[in-house]
N, C-alpha and C positions, 0 to 999 in steps of 0.2 A: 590268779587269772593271767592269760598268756598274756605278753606287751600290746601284741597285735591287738587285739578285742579291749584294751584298758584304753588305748589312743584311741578305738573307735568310739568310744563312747564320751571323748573329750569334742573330737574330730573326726566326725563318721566320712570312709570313704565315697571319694565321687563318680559316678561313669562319665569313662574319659568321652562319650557322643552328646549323651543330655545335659552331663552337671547335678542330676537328681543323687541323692544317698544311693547307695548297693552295700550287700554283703560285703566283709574282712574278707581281703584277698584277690575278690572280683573286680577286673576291669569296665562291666559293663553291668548296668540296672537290669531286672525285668523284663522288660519294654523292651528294652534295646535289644537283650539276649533274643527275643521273641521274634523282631526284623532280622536279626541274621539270615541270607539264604545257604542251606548246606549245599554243597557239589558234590560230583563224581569223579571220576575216570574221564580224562579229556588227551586226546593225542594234539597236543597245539601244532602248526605249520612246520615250525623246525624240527619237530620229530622226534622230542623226547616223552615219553608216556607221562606225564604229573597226574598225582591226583591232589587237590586242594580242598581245606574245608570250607572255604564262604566263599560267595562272591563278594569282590570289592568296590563294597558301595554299601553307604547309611553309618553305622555304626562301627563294621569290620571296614571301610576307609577310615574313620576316626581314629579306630583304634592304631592301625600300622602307622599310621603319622603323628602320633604320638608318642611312636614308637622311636621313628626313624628321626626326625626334626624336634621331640620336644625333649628326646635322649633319658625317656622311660622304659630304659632296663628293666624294671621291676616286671613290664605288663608282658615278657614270653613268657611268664609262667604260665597265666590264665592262656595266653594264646596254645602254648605249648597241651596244654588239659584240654579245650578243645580240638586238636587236632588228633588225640591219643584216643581221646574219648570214641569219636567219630568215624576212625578209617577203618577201610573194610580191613573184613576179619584174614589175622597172617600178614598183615599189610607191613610191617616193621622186620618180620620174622629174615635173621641171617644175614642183616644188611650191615651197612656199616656206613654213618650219616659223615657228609660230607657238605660244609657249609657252599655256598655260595659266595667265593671274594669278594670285596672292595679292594680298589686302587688304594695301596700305601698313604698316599696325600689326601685322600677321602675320608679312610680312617682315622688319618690324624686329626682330622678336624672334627669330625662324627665324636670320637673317640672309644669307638668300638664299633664290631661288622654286626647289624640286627641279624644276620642269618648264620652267625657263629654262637651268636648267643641262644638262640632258638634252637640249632642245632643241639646245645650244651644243658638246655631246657629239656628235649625232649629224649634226648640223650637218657636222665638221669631220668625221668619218667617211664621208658619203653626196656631199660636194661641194656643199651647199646653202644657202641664205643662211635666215638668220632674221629674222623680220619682228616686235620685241616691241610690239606697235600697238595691243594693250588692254588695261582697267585695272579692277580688282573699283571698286565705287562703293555698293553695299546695304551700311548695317550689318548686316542679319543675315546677308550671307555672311561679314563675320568670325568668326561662330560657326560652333564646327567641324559639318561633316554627320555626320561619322561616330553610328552608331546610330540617325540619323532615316529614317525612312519614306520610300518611293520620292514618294510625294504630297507628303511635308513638303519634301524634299528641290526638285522643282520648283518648289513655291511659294514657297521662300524665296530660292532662286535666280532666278525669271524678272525678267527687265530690273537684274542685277545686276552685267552687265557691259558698257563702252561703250568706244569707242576714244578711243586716246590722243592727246591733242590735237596736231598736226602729225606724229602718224605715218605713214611709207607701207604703206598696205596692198597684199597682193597680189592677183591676178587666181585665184590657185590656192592656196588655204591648206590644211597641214593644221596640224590642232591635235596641241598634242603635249602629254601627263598623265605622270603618275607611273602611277597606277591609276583605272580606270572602274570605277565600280559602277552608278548607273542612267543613267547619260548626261547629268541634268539638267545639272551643269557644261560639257558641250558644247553642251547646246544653246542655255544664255546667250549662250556663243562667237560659238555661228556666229546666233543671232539678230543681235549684235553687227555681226560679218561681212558678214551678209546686206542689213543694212541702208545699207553703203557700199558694196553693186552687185560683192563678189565672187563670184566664178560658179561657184565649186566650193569647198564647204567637208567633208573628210573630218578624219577623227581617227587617230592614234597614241597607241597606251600600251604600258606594260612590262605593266603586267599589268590582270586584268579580273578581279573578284569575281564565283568561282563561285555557279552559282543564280541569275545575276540577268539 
């Protein structure tokens, strides 16, 4: 019997929203899978095309905060299987995923970027290489965004991300996030991006802040 399944039935896994049992491997019971709402195709204000699979809220907030704050690595797999699962068809095809940075001092205390990891998730899921080729460089994107203004949020992020020195960039990027809320951190990205003559820059996330 595989490890995985011999622990579950000492200590059956918990969903990281209710706390109820779920399936070996599954982040989220039932129930919870069942409240996920899936998305589409959203062009956010800053102007880069994301498509994301849930909105962020019920269980897919649980889940990315458990991700980000309780430093459960383990859960981009599931995340990463739902997103693989769910995007429209061709939607991976010839790209070359490109994480979303954290600030150096972010990281170190994180200690690891959720969207390099997810990147390296779906990466090994879709058959695609990863391109990690930029680097936050504003101090004020080391402070966190959450609860700033869609305006505060651009302005504190424009020219806050540049590429990494002798990294290879690709011809087809997409950016890959944990969650989008006004886009401005992609559009850092793909400024970034755009500036070393890549010809297509789109976005991936698990999830996307409803209302926005």
């Amino acid at each position: 019997m595989p490890l995985g399944r011999l622990l579950a039935l000492v200590a059956p896994p918990l969903c990281v929203a209710c706390g109820s049992s779920c399936r070996v491997h599954d982040a989220l019971c039932a129930d919870c899978r069942r409240q996920l709402r899936w998305l589409g195709w959203d062009q956010p204000p800053a102007g880069v095309a994301v498509w994301a699979a849930v909105s962020y809220e019920g269980p897919a907030r649980a889940l990315v905060r458990t991700l980000k704050f309780g430093g459960a690595v383990r859960l981009v797999d599931a995340m990463a299987a739902q997103m693989a699962a769910n995007a429209p068809p061709g939607f991976f095809e010839g790209a070359s995923l490109v994480p979303v940075p954290l600030h150096r001092s972010r990281r170190r205390r994180r200690g690891f970027n959720q969207a390099e990891e997810l990147a390296l998730a779906l990466a090994s899921r879709c058959g695609l290489g990863v391109s990690d080729c930029l680097e936050r460089i504003s101090a004020q994107a080391r402070a966190s965004q959450v609860g700033r203004t869609r305006a505060d949020r651009l302005a504190a992020l424009a020219g806050s991300v540049r590429l990494r020195g002798g990294a290879a960039v690709p011809l087809r990027a997409l950016l890959v996030d944990d969650v989008v809320t006004t886009g401005a951190t992609l559009a850092a990205c793909a400024a970034a991006l755009g500036s070393a003559g890549v010809r297509e820059v789109r976005a991936v996330a698990y999830a996307r802040t409803p209302g926005r």
